[in-house]
N, C-alpha and C positions, 0 to 999 in steps of 0.2 A: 216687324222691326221694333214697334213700340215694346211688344213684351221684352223681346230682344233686348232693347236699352233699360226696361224698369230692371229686369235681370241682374244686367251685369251692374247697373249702380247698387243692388243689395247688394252683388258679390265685392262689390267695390265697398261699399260699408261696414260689411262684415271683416274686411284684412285690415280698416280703418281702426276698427275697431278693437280687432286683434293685437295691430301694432302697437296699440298704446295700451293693452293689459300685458303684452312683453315688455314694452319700457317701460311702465309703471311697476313692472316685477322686477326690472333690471333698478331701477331706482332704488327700489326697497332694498333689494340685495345688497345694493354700496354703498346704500345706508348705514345697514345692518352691521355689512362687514369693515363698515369705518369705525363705528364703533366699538367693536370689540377687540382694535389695537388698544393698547396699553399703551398709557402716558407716562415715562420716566421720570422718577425724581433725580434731582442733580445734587442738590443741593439747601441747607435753611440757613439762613442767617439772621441776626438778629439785632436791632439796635432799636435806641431810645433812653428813656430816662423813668421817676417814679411817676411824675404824669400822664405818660403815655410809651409805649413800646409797640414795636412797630416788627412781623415777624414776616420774610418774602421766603416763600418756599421757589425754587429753580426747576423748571420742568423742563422736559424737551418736546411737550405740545400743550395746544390749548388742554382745559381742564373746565367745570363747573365743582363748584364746593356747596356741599348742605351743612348749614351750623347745628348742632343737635343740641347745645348747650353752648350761651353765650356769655359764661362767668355770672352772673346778677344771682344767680340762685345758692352756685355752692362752690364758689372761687377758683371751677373747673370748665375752662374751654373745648368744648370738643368738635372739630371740624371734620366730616368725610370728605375729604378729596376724589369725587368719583372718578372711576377707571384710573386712577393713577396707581401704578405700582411700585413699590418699596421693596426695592430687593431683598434688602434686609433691614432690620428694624434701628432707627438711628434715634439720636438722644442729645441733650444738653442740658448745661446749665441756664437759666434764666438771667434777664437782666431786666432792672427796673421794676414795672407791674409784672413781668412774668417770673415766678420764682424757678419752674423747670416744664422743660416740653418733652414729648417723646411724638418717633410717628412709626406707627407702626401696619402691620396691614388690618384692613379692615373688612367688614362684608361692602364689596363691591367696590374696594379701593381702597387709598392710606386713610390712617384715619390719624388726624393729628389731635391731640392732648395739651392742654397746657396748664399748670398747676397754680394759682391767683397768690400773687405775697398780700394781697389785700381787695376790699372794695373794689371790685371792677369789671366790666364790660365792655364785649366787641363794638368798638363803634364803627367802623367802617370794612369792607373788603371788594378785592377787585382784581381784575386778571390784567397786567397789563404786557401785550405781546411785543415780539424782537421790534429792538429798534436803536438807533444810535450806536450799533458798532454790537449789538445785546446781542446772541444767539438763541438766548433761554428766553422760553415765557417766565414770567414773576406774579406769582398770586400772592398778594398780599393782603397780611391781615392786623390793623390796629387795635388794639385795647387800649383804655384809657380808664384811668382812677377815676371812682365815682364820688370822692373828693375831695378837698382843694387842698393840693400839695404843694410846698413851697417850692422853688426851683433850690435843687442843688439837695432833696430833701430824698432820704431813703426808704420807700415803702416794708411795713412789715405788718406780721399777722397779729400784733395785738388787738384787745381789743379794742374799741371803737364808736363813733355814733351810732353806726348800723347795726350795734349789737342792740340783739331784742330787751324788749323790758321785760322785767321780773315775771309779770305778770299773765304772760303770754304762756299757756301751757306745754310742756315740752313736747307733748304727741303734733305740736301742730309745727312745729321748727324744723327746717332741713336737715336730713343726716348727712354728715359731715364725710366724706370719703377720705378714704386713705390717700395719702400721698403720692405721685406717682412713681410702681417701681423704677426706679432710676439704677442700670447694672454697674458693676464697676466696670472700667476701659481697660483691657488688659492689649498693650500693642507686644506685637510677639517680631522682633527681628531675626530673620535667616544671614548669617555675617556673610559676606561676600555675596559673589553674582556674578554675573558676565563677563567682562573681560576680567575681572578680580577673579581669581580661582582659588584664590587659599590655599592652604597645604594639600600636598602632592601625596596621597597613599597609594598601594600597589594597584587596588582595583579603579582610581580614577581621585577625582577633585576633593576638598573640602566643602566646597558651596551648595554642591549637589547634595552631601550626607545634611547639611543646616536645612536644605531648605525643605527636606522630606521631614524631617523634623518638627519643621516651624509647621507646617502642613497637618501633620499628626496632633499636634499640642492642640492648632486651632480648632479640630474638628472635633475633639473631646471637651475644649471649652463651650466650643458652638453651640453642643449636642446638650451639654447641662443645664443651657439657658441662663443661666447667672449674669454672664458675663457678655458685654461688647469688646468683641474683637477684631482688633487693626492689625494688618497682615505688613509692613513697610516693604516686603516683596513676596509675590506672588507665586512667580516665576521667575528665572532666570534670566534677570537682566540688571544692570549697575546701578546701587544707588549708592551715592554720596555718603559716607558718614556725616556729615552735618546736618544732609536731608532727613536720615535717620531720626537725629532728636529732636527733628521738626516739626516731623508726624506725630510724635510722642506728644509734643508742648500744643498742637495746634487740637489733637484729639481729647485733650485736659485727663492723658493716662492718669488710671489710678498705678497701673505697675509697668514697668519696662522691662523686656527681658529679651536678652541677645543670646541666639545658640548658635556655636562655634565648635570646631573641629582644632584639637591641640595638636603640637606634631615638636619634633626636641633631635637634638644632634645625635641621639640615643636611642636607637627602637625599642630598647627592652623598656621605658618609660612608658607607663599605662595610670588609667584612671580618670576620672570626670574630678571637677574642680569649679567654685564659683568665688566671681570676684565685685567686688564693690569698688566704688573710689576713695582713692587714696587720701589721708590728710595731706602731703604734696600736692594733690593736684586741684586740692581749691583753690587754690591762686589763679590757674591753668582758664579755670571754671568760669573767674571772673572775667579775666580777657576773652574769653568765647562769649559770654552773655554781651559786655562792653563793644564786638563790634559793630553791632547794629542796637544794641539800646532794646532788642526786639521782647526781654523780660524787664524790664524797669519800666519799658513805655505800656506794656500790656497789664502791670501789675499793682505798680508799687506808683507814689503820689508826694510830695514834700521837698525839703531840700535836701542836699545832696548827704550831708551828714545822716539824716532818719532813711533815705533809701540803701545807705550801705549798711547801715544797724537790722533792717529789713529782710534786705537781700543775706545778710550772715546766718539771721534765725532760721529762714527760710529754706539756707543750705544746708543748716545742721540737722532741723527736723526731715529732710529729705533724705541726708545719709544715717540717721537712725533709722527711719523704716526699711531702707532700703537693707541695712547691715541687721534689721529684725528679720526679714524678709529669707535673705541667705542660709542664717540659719535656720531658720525654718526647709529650706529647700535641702541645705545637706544632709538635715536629719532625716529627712522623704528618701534621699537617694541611696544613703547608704544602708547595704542589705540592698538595692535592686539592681547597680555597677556598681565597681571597683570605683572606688575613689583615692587622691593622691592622698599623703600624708597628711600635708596642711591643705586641708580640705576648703578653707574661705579666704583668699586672700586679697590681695587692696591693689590696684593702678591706676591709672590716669587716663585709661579707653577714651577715646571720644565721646562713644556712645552712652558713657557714664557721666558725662558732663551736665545736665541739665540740671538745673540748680531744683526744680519744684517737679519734680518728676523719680518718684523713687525709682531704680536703677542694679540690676543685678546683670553679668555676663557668665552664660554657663557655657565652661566647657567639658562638651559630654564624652570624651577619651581623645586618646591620640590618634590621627588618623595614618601618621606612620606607624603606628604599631600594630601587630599581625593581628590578634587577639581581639584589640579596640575596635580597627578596621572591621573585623568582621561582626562584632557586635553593632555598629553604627548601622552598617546596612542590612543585619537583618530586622528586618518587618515588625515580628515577635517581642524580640529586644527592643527596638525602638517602640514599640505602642508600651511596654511595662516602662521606658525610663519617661516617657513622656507624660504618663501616668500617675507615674512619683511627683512629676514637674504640675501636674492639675491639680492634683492633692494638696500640697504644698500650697498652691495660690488659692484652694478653698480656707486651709487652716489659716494662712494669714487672712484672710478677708473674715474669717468668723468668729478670729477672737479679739479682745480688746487691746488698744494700740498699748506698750509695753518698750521699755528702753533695749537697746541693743547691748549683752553682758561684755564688749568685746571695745 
């Protein structure tokens, strides 16, 4: 009986024993496999001033971040946001100490960037998780001017106390990086959507030929790399025209471009067409900007006489590039579709309204026309006109800014 009981207490030892090399392997397991979900970014936002700037990236989980450069050395921040993933690579302008950031993907997560306007380094960062109504975690990160900056004062790259003395030999000074590339924002609007259907051709809607378009345009921009690209729809469902230049102004577009399906009391009326805003409708322009203040309060700073001096130069230089811009695209198009007689011509779109946001609407033939019709939705035809449309926004972005003859 004794062997009996020393027995079974080894056998009793040994499944003791067992069980906790299975749960210590079940451990490890969901460990393992907790970690290898991917942390969402949401979103970065940015505020502050020249003595300090303060930048909260939006996640939808916890995260840890390793600093791999904390500005002190070469006026470049560089943060891994491990396991977080960035869908795609997002960008801005700086404010205060930071002159511009990107985040892009990194080995083993985002990896965020920040370009220094001056003296300065991270002094603080930290995760702080939902709370007060918050869904998102917020990891946050300060920089602060290394210094003493007056309040109200605007940091820039000259130079400085911290520049080295003469005497310091150059093989022993930091090399200076390049700046970060920063792409241009090209937002691509599909006109219509959901319960909007646009003109009516024999094989089906307008909204549908825009939005395989806007779709085409995007992935030939994507694919070049140049360019950040904002989709204002996706898919098939309604946005607002006001929504429309809102995406545009909130994304800080270098170009706007709306494609649209034509259609005329006429079938036999054919040809692609681009339009600009009107000199009528800068008045139009103003009362859209005036009724929430949401460009004056974003922009512009003094009394009310130098923000409408402001807000005027700011329109004109917006509808000269914009009217550079056109022709640059007519000349792309023509030779790849039929275009109308007067090939660039001027309205009052909504979508043209944004006072600081250059602004073209194409429309790429008629969709009641037989001919049009069947060039819009073919495949072929569309990847060559959408083509012309990439070209065009390479030439405009690679040569030098230039008056509009028109």
């Amino acid at each position: 009986m004794r062997g009996n009981k020393s027995e079974t207490g080894r056998t009793r030892g040994r499944a003791l024993v067992a069980g906790a090399v299975v749960a210590v392997g079940l451990a490890v397991f969901a460990v393992g496999h907790a970690a290898t979900e991917n942390v969402g970014l949401l979103k970065v936002r940015m505020g502050g001033d020249a003595r300090e700037t303060r930048l909260v990236i939006e996640l939808d989980g916890a995260a840890s971040a390793k600093v791999l450069s904390d500005g002190s050395a070469d006026r470049r921040v560089a943060v891994l946001l491990n396991g977080v993933d960035t869908v795609v690579a997002q960008q801005g302008a700086g404010r205060g100490v930071v002159k511009a950031w990107t985040v892009e993907k990194g080995q083993g997560g985002a990896l965020l960037q920040m370009d220094l306007a001056g003296p300065a380094k991270v002094k603080r960062r930290f995760l702080l998780p939902p709370a007060d109504g918050v869904t998102s975690y917020r990891y946050v990160i300060d920089v602060a001017s290394a210094v003493p900056v007056a309040p109200g004062a605007v940091m820039t790259s000259a130079p400085n106390t911290f520049q080295p003395a003469p005497q310091i030999r150059a093989q022993f000074l930091p090399v200076k990086k390049p700046a970060l590339p920063l792409k241009k924002v090209v937002v691509i609007d599909a006109g219509h959507g959901g319960r909007d259907a646009g003109a009516q051709g024999v094989m089906g809607y307008e909204k549908d030929v825009n939005l395989a378009a806007a779709l085409t345009l995007a992935d030939q921009l994507g694919r070049s790399g140049r360019y950040k690209v904002v989709l204002t729809r996706s898919t098939d469902v309604y946005v607002p025209l006001e929504t429309r230049v809102r995406v545009a102004q909130r994304a800080n577009a270098d170009l706007f471009i709306s494609l649209h399906s034509d259609s005329a009391p006429e079938t036999n009326l054919k040809g692609a067409s681009v339009y600009t805003l009107s000199d009528k409708a800068s008045s139009r322009a103003t009362r859209f900007v005036s009724r929430d203040d949401w460009f004056m309060k974003a922009s512009l700073a003094g009394d009310q006489g130098v923000r409408d001096i402001l807000f005027d130069l700011t329109q004109r230089a917006t509808r000269n590039r914009s009217a550079v811009f056109a022709q640059t695209l007519v000349a792309n198009i023509e030779g790849k579709a039929p275009m109308l007689r007067r090939s660039h011509r001027d309205a009052g779109f909504m979508v043209l309204l944004a006072p600081d946001v250059p602004a073209v609407l194409l429309e790429m033939g008629f969709v009641n026309n037989p001919e049009d019709e069947a060039r819009l939705r073919d495949p072929a035809a569309r990847t060559r006109l959408m083509r012309a449309v990439a070209q065009a926004i390479d030439t405009h972005f690679g040569e030098p800014m230039k008056v509009a003859s028109r």
